[in-house]
ROGUDREN-489518 format. One line per 10 residues: number of its first residue (from 1); their letters; for each residue x, z negated, y of C-alpha. Coordinates in steps of 0.5 Angstrom, whole numbers, plus 500, padded with zeros to 3 digits. Layout:
N
NUM	a	X:Z:Y  ...
END
This chain:
108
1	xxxxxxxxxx	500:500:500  503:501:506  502:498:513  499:501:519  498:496:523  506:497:525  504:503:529  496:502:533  499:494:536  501:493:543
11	xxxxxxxxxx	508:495:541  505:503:539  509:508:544  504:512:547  505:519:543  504:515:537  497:514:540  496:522:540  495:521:549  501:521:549
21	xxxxxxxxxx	506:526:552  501:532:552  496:528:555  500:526:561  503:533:562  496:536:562  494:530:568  500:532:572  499:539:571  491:537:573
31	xxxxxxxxxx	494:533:579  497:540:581  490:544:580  486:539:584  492:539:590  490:547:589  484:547:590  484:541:595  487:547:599  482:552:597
41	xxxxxxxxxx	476:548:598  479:546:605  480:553:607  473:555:604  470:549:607  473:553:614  470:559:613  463:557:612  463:554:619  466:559:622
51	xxxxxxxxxx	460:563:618  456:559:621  457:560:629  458:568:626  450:567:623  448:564:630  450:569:634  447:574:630  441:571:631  442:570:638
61	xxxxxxxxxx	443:578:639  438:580:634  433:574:633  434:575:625  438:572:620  443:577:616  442:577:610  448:578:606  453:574:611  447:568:609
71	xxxxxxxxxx	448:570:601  456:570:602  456:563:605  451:560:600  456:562:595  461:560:599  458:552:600  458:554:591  464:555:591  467:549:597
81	xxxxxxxxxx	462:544:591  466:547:585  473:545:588  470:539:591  467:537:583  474:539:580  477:534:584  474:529:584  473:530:576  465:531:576
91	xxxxxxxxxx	467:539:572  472:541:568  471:548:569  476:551:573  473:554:580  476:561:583  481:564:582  482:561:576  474:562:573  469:566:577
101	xxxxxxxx	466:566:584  460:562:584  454:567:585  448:562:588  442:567:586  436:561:589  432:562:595  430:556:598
END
């Protein structure tokens, strides 16, 4: 019979645990992931204010909405979430471009 207790006790290392190494390389490497879209998300977020001044003035001028710069900028806002998800470990799933734009088809 053999003992082993000698390997799961206070003492174990953490690559007898199977989270070891491998784990905590992936952590670091999601680390690097969540800074890079910390960045995009940021960036996007930019983006999506700045289209909304855009869509004010063409209501201003036009006194309609544009319909496909307010499609663009709900997929937009998607996108900032699916960054902001990732981050903040909700998903898994990697957002653009490491997976696909995010296409909002809903109509409020």
């Amino acid at each position: 019979m053999s003992d082993t207790s000698a390997h799961s006790g206070p003492d174990a290392s953490p690559a007898d645990s199977g989270t070891g190494t491998s784990g905590r390389r992936d952590l670091w490497m999601r680390l690097v992931y969540m800074i890079v879209f910390w960045f995009l998300g940021n960036v996007a977020f930019s983006v999506a204010i700045f289209l909304g001044a855009v869509q004010f003035v063409v209501i201003l001028v036009t006194g309609g909405k544009n319909e496909e710069l307010r499609a663009f900028s709900r997929n937009l806002v998607q996108y900032v979430w699916e960054c902001l998800a990732f981050v903040i470990f909700a998903r898994e799933d990697k957002p653009f471009p490491l997976g696909k734009f995010p296409s909002v088809t809903a109509d409020d």
